[in-house]
N, C-alpha and C positions, 0 to 999 in steps of 0.2 A: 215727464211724458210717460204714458202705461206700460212702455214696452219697457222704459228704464226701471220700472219700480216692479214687488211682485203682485200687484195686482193683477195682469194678463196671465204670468203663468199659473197661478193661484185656481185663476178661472179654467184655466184650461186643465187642470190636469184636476180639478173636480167635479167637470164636467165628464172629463173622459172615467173615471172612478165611478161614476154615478151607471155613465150609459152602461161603460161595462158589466156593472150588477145587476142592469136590467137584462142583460143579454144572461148572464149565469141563472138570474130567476126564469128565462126563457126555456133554457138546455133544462132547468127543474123540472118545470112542468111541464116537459117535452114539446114543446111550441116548433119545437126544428126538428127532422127526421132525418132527411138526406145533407145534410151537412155539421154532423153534431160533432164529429171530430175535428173538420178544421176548427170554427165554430169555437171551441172548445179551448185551442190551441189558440186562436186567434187574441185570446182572452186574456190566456196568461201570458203572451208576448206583451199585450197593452200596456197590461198593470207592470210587469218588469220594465220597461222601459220607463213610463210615468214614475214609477216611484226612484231605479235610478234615477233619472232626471234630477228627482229632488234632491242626491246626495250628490252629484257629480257638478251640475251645474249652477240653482238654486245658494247650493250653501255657501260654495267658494265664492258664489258674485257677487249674492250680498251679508257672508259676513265672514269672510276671511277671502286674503289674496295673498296665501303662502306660497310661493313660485314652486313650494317642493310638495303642494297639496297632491299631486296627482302623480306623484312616485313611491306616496307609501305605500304597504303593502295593503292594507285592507280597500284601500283604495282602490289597486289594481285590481284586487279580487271583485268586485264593484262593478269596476270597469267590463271584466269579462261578462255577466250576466247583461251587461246594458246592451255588448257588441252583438252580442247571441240573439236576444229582442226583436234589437235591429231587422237584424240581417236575416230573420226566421222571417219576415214577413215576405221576403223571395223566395226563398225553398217554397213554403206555403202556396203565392201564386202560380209558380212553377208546377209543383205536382197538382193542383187541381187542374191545371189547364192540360196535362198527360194526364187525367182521370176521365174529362171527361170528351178527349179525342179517344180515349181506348174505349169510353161504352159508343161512343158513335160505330167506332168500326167493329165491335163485339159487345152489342148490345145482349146478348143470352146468352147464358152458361158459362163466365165467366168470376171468380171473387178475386181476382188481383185488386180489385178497391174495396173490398169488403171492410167493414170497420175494424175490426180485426189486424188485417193487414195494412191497415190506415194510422195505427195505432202503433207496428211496428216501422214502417215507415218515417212517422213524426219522431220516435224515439231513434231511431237510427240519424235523422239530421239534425236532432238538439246536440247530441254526441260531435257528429261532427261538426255541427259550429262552436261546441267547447272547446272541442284542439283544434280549429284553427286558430284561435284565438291565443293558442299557446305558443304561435310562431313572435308574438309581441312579448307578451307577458311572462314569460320564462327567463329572458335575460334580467340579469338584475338591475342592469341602467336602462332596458326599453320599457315603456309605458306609454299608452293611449294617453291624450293632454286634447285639453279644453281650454281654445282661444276665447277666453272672455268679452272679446271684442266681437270679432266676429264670429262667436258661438260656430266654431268649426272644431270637430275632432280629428286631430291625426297622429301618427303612430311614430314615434320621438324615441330615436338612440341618441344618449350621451357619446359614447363612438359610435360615429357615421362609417367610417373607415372599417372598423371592425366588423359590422352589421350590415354591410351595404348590398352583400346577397339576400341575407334573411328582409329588408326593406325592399327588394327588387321584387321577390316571391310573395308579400303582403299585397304589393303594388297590383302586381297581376290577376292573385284571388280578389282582390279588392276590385276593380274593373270587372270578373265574371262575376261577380255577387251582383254590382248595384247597378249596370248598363247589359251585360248579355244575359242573365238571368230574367229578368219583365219581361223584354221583346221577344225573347222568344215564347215567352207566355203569350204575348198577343200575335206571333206566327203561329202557333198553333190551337188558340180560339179565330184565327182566320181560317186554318184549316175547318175545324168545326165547321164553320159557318157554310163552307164549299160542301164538303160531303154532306150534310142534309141536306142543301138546295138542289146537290146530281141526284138523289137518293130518290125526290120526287113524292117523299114520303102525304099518310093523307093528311088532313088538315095542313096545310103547306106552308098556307097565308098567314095564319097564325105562330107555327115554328119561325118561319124566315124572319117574322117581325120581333120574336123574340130571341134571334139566334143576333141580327146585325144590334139588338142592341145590347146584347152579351159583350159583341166584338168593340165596339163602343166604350162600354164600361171597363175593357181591359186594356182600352189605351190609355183612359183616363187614370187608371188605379197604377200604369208603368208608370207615365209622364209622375205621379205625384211620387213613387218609389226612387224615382231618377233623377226630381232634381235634386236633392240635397247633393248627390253626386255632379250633378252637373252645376251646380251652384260653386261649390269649391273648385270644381276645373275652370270654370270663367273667372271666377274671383281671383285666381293664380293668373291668368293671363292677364287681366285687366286690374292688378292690384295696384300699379302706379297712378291710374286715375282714380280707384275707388279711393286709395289712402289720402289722396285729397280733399275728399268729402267732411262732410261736419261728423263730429263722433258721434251725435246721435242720429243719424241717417243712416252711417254702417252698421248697428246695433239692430235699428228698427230692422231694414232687413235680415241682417242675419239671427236674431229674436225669430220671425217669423219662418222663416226656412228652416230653422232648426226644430220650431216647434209643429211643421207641418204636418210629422206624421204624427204626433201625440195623441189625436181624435183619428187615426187613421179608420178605425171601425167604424166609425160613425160612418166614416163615408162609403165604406164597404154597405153595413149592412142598414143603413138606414136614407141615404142618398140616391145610390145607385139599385138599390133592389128592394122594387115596390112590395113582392110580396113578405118580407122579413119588417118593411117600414111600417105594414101595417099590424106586422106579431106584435113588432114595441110597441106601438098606439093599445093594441089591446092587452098588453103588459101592463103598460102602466094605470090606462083604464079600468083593467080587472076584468073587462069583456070576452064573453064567451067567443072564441071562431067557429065560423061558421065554412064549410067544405067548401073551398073554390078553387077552378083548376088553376093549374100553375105552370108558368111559363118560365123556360131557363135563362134566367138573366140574372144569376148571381153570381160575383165576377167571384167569389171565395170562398 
């Protein structure tokens, strides 16, 4: 079946290499102005995480299943750029939806988003998502591991006993990263959406139509950030029924949950936001743009 063989991920993660280079050929030739830094950032999370992919999960499933693949050390070194990836795609939604609640309410004379300081921001939360990551990877018996089954990553001390504060405090950041981090991205693209409609601003009908579908695209862009997370909290409650299942039905799923966010860009900047869908169309065309105004509904 595709999901057992590497034909699906093959597809997928050349697909996302592809789209992604069409997005770098965009930032070239400057096709994007007001979002070049995320944008930017968005890009090298993709490809980190795709190309981990291919060393972390790819190699060991199909052509080695050394139980001790995911404790050596280059491995875990590995590991950390994969979690960083990750988890960079929350900080990212997170601070764009505080970027652009703060031009709502200080739309002049303010650069607290300036690129600039956009630039020291993303470098200040790559930072920090490297030492988080060093609450796992710094003991010498903890390591991140990949259930080849159900394509789940979780964070594995040989002593439980010994580690079971530092597993308590992973536990915790791990819940703000992947469930409080998006929602409150889409409480405060809900704020957004309120203060332009009190604001009364002019053309109204056109804002409002593009602010609810801002708020829209940021539920969509949580819900996709969360399940993977919520995926493995149900899987744990509901593992006596799932492990009854046929083995390839729990794969097929968890193949796909895993590899959900692999094209996460795509869905950002070609699904969900008309005007960026139509940069790639004239990307890859080679067509000229032509000035059209623009409406804010880019969730990134």
């Amino acid at each position: 079946m595709i999901w057992q063989g590497p034909v699906f991920a093959i597809l997928m993660h050349i697909f996302a290499y592809i789209f992604n280079a069409i997005l770098l050929v965009m930032l070239e030739k400057k096709r994007v102005i007001h979002s070049r830094v995320y944008m930017f950032n968005m890009i090298v999370s993709e490809i980190f995480m795709n190309f981990t992919q291919n060393i972390l999960v790819e190699f060991p499933y199909f052509f080695t299943q050394d139980p001790a693949f995911y404790s050596f050390e280059i491995v875990k070194f590995v590991e950390i750029f994969s979690q960083m990836a990750y988890q960079s795609k929350f900080f990212m939604a997170t601070l764009m939806a505080v970027n652009r609640l703060w031009v709502v309410l200080k739309p002049i004379g303010s650069d607290a988003f300036s690129s600039e300081r956009l630039k020291l921001y993303m470098t200040i939360g790559w930072l920090v998502l490297f030492f988080r990551q060093m609450i796992i990877i710094i003991p010498n018996d903890c390591y991140f591991k990949m259930d080849l089954v159900q394509f789940q990553v979780s964070a594995v001390c040989e002593d439980k006993e010994k580690h079971a504060l530092r597993m308590r405090i992973n536990s915790m950041i791990s819940y703000f990263i992947h469930i409080f981090l998006p929602w409150v991205s889409v409480f405060m693209n809900i704020l957004v959406f309120i203060f332009i409609k009190l604001r009364k601003m002019k053309s109204q009908v056109r804002r409002k139509s593009g602010e609810r579908t801002l708020v829209i695209n940021s539920l969509v862009v949580s819900l996709l950030l969360t399940a993977n997370y919520l995926y493995n909290y149900f899987y744990s409650m509901f593992k006596p029924l799932i492990s009854q299942q046929s083995h390839e039905l729990q794969s097929a799923f968890s193949f796909f949950n895993l590899y959900g966010c692999s094209c996460f860009n795509f869905v950002v900047y070609f699904l969900l936001d008309p005007t960026n869908r139509q940069k790639v169309i004239n990307t890859v065309t080679n067509k000229k743009e032509t000035n059209l105004s623009r409406t804010i509904t880019t969730v990134i």
